[in-house]
C-alpha angles and dihedrals in degrees: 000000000000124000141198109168119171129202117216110209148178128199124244109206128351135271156148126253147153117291090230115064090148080127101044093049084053092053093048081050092048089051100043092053079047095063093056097037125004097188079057104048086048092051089054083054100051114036130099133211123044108002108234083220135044123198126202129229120265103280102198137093123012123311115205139147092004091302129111102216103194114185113202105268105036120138129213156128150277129185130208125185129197116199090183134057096246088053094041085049099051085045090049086048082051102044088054091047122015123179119269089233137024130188124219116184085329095313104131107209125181109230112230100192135329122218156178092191099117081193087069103039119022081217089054112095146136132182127132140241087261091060096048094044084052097051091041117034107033117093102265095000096118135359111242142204148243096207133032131190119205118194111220101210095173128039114283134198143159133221114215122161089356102303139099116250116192100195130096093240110183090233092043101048098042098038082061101055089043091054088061094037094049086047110047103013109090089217108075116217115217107271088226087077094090088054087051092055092044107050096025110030116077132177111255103180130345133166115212152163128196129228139202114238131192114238129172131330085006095303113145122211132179131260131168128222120193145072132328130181115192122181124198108227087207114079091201108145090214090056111042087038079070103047092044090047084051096054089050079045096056099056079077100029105048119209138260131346127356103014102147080064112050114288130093103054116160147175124204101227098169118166113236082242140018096225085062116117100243105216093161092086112115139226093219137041108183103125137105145204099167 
């Protein structure tokens, strides 16, 4: 099962708080999944490798200078994904009945309304691994693409040797979404896809900016949000059956480092064919979801 639930919220009172509560929505998440099942909430906690949630970052008030500046009355947004069945099933238990009240790095905010109707909230959505594997995999289930665009909406990096990397690198990129997919979906890819996307998918026009992110003990370190298109040179239909499978995929599954706290965020806005004049691109990429 694969979940998108989003919160609908309005602030309380006023205040002030940091841009980035990519951590505190991750620790609401943590507490609402605790109040169904605590094992499970625990679990979440303690686990390492891929996260089977992400979480966005608090979507609601100004952001400038670093800071987060709410005013008594705003209305606005969080997101939550499950990439298991336990975690789909605490969000749809949410979503049917969501708390009257939620509290993010001591902002109290009333929730309005929580859903997985994508036809209330473009960022709602639920579907499962069966379904993608169908559209994608089986002969004339799906037309696919050359060439996919994913749009980056919260800031996105990698870490590779120890380091960050803010590009969206193929193999990067792809080998992410891979890692989650081999782990939770029940239908394995082949693990020479990230080969693929490293020695046959190049980017072929993108349209990024670079931000400055707080890590731990105050370091700061870059990530990019924006557009990317890549494009496989190889028209093989394996192949690009699963690249175009990856970027549906990564609409649940987020991208990159630091997912289960607010980057990575990313939306699959392929065009039906390659040959297509894109007009979507903009001029400006200045917002964010995470």
């Amino acid at each position: 099962m694969l979940t998108s639930l989003v919160m609908q919220l309005e602030a309380r009172e006023g205040g002030n708080l940091p841009a980035s509560l990519g951590r505190a929505t991750q620790a609401l998440l943590l507490r609402l999944v605790g109040e169904q099942d605590a094992a499970l909430a625990t679990q979440l906690h303690d686990d390492e490798g891929p996260r089977p949630y992400t979480a966005s970052n608090l979507m609601l008030g100004r952001r400038a200078a670093g800071s987060l500046i709410v005013r008594p009355g705003e209305h606005g947004w969080l997101r939550f994904t499950g990439l298991t069945e336990p975690v789909s099933a605490c969000l749809m238990r949410l979503a049917a009945s969501p708390p009257d009240e939620v509290d993010i790095d001591g902002l109290p905010l009333r929730v309005l309304g929580a859903t997985l109707d994508a036809s209330v909230h473009p960022w709602a959505a639920q579907s499962d691994y069966q379904t993608l594997a169908i559209c994608y995999l089986l002969d004339g289930a799906r037309q696919v693409t050359s060439r996919v665009e994913l749009d980056f909406v919260s800031p996105t990096t990698f870490r590779s040797s120890g380091r960050y990397v803010p590009l969206p690198l193929p193999e990067l990129v792809f080998g992410s979404l891979l890692e989650r997919w081999q782990t939770f979906a029940p239908v394995a890819l082949s693990p020479e896809v990230r080969r693929f996307a490293a020695e046959v998918v190049v980017v072929t026009r993108y349209a990024l900016r670079t931000h400055s992110l707080p890590g731990k003990e105050g370091a700061l370190f870059i990530g990019f949000c924006g557009r990317v298109a890549f494009t496989a040179l190889n028209r093989d239909r394996y192949w690009l059956s699963a690249l175009n499978l990856l970027a549906a995929y990564a609409f649940y599954s987020g991208v990159g480092y630091g997912t289960a706290s607010g980057l990575g965020q990313v939306r699959n806005i392929t065009m039906p064919r390659a040959e297509e004049k894109d007009t979507s691109w903009p001029d400006r990429l200045d917002r964010q979801v995470g």
